[in-house]
C-alpha positions as CSV (number, residue, x, y, z in Angstrom):
1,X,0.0,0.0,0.0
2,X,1.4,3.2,-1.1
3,X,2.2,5.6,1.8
4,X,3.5,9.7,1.5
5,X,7.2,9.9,2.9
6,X,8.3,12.9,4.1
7,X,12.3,13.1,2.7
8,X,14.8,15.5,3.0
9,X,19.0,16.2,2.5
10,X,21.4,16.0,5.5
11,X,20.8,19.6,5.9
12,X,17.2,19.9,5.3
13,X,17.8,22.3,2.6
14,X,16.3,20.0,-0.4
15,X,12.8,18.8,1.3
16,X,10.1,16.2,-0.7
17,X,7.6,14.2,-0.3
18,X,7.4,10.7,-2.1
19,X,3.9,8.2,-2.7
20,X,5.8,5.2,-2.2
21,X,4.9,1.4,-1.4
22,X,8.4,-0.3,-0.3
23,X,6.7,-3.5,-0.1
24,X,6.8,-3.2,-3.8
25,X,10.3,-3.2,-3.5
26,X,13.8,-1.5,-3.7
27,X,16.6,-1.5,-5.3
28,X,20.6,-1.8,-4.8
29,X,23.1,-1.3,-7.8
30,X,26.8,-2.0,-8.1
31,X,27.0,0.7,-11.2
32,X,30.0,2.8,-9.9
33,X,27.8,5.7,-8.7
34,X,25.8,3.6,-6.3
35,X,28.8,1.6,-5.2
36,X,30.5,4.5,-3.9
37,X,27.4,6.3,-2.4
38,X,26.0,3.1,-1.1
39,X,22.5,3.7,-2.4
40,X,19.4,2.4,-1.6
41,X,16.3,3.2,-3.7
42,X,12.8,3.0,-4.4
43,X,11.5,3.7,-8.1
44,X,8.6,7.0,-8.4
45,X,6.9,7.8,-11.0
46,X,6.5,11.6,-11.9
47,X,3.3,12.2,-10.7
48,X,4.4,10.2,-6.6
49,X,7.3,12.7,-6.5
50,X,6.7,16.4,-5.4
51,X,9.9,18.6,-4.4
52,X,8.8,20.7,-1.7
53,X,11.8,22.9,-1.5
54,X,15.6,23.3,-2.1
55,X,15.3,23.6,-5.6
56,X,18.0,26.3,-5.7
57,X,20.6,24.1,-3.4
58,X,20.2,21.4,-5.9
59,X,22.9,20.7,-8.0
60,X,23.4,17.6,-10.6
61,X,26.0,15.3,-11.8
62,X,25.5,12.6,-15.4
63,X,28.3,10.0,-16.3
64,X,28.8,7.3,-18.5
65,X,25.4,7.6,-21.0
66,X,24.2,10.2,-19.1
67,X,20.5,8.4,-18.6
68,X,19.9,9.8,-14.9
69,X,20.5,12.9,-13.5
70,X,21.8,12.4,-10.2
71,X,20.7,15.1,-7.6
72,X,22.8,16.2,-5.0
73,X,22.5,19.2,-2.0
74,X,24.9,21.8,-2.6
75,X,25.3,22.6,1.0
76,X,25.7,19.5,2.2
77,X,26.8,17.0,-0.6
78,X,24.0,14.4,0.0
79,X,21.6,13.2,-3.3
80,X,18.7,11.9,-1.6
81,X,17.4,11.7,-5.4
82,X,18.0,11.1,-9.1
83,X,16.1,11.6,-12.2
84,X,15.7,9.9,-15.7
85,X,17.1,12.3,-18.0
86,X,15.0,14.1,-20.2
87,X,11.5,14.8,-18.2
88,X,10.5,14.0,-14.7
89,X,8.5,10.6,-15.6
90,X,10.8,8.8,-12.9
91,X,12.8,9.0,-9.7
92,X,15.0,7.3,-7.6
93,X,14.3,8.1,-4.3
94,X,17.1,7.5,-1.8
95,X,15.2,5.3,1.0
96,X,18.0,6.5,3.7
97,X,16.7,9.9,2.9
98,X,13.2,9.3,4.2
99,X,12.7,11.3,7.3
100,X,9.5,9.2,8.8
101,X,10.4,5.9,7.3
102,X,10.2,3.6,10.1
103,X,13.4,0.9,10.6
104,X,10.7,-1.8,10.5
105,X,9.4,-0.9,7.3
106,X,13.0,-0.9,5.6
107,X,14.2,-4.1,7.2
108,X,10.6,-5.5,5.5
109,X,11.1,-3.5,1.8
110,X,12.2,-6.5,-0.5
111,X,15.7,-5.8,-2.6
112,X,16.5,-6.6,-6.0
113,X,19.9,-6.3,-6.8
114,X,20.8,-5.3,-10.3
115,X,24.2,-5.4,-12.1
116,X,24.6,-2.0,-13.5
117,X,28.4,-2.1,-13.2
118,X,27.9,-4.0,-17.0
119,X,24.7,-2.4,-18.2
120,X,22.5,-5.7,-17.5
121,X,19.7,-4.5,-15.1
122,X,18.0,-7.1,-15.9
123,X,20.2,-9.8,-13.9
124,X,21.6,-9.3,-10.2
125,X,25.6,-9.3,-9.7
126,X,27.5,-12.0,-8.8
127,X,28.4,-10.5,-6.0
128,X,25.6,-8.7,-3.5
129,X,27.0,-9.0,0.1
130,X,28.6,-5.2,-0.1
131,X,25.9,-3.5,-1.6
């Protein structure tokens, strides 16, 4: 059942609010950008995603085929989101960035781990235990 997260930066500078059912599921990635920042995210479509404020503090950085925008606070450096280049149609919200998420509810969201490292989403790495 979909429930409206509250989500914020480390600063509180970038604030939104998400429509998001983690039973549903998340998602970890061993692309190079979420192996470094360690993310954890849950998929939004345009419509479940509303940026309440910080829109000036936001910042972005694109590699490699430069599909997703990655969003990140200038004043303090986190990206509690990312968006699909192009439009607003999806985000990646960063479920460590949900303010009122309970620990419960996390340690309950299912994970499916997909190799992005090699460009095949569609299969998990062979390796999972770090991410």
């Amino acid at each position: 059942m979909k429930k409206t997260y509250q989500g914020s930066c480390h600063c509180g500078a970038v604030r939104f609010e998400a429509d998001i059912d983690l039973a549903d599921g998340t998602v970890k990635c061993n692309c190079s950008m979420c192996g470094k920042g360690r993310n954890w995210l849950a998929a939004v479509t345009g419509g479940a995603f509303r940026l309440l404020a910080g829109e000036a503090e936001l910042a972005e950085y694109q590699f490699g085929r430069k599909a997703i925008r990655h969003r990140f606070c200038t004043r303090c450096g986190l990206r509690p989101f990312s968006q699909k280049a192009g439009g607003n149609a999806f985000y990646a919200v960063n479920v460590a960035c949900l303010d009122d998420v309970e620990p419960a509810e996390l340690a309950a969201a299912p994970v499916t781990f997909v190799d992005g490292l090699h460009d095949d989403f569609g299969s998990p790495p062979k390796e999972t235990r770090h991410l």
